[in-house]
N, C-alpha and C positions, 0 to 999 in steps of 0.2 A: 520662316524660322519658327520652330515651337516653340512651345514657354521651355522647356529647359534648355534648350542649347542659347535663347536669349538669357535668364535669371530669373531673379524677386521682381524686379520691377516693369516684368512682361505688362500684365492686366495693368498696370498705373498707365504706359506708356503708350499700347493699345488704347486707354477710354481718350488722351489725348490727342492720340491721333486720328481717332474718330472724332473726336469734338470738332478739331480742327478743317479733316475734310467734310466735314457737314456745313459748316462757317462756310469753305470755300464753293460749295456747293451754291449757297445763299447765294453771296455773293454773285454767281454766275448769272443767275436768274433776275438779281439787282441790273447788271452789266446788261441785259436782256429786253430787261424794262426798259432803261434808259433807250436803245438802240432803236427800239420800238416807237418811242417819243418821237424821238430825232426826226424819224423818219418819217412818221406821221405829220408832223408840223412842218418837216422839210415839202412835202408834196402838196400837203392843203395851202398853206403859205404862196407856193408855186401856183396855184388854180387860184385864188385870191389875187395874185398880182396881175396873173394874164388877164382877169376880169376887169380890175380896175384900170388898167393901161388903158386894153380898149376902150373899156369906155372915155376916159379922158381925152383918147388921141382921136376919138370920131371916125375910127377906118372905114375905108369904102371899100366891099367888097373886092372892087376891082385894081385895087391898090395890090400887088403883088410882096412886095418886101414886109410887111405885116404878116401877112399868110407864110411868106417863110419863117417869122419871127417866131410864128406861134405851131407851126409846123416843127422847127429845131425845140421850142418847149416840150410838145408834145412826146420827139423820140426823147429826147431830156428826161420828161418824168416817168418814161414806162420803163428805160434804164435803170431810174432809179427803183421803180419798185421791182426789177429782174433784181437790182440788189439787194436790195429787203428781202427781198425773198430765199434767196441764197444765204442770207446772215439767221434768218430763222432756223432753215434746216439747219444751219451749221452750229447752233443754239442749245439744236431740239437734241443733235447726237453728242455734244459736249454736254449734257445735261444727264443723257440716258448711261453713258461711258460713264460719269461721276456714281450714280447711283446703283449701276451696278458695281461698281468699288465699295460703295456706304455697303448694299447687301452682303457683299463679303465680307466685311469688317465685323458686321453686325453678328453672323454667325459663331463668332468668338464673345460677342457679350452676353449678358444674361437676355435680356429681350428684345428683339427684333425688331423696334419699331417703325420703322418705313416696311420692311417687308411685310409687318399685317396691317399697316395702312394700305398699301398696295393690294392685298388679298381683302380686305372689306371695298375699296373702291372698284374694282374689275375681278368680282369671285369669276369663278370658273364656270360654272352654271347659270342660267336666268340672264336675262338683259345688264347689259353692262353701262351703271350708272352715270360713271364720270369717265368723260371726256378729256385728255390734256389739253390744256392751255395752249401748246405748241403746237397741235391739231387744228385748232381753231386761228391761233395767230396767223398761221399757213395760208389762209386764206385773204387776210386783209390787205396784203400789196397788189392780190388780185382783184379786190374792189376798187383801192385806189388808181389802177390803173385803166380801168373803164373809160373815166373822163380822160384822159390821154389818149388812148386807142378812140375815142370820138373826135378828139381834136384832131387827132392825125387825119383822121378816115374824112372830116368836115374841110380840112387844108387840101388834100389832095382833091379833093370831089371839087375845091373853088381853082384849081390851078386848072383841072383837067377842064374844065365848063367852061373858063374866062379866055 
């Protein structure tokens, strides 16, 4: 809708709802954070506990019900970072969807500011400086999941030997 077929109080009501979808933006990225925590602490917690079990319980290699115990952890934690993983992307394009609403928005204010933050941090020419955050997150459920993909790969190597 243009300013005149809305009224006087177009540009008021525009700067507030730019305020506001920028707030919701925030927020999105807060929600993000958190997810990222959760998850983080959900999976080292999980490597932490299998460590201390064992050692507590003194398993003998050839003790089978232990090896499944830590066999069901292992598919357990690489699920969970298959899900991490999928909550990132699904992050990274609720983020990207927001912002490009904000650059629309923006085009009706006086200055554009995410869109010439955006053009200083990835000009068009020359090496491109910054990296997203969601590029790099992308990757951490697949570190976490290494130690999992070993306990699995270490379970089966003691089922198929013993």
């Amino acid at each position: 809708m243009d300013k005149q077929e809305y009224g006087e109080k177009y540009q008021e009501h525009l700067m507030r709802q730019y305020e506001l979808y920028v707030e919701m933006a925030d927020r999105v990225t807060q929600r993000r954070e958190r997810s990222n925590r959760f998850y983080s602490i959900l999976l080292t917690g999980l490597l932490a506990l299998v460590s201390a079990v064992a050692k507590i319980a003194d398993w003998q290699i050839s003790d089978y019900l232990p090896v499944v115990i830590l066999l069901a952890v292992g598919v357990a934690g690489l699920g969970i970072c298959v899900l991490w993983f999928i909550n990132v992307k699904s992050y990274r394009l609720l983020n990207s969807g927001k912002f490009r609403v904000i650059h629309q928005l923006e085009q009706q204010l006086p200055f554009p500011c995410y869109q010439r933050e955006w053009e200083f941090l990835r000009p068009e020419s020359g090496r491109k400086q910054y990296m997203q955050l969601t590029r790099i997150e992308q990757w951490i459920p697949f570190v976490l999941a290494l130690p999992y993909c070993g306990l699995i790969g270490l379970c089966i190597f003691i089922l198929l030997t013993t």
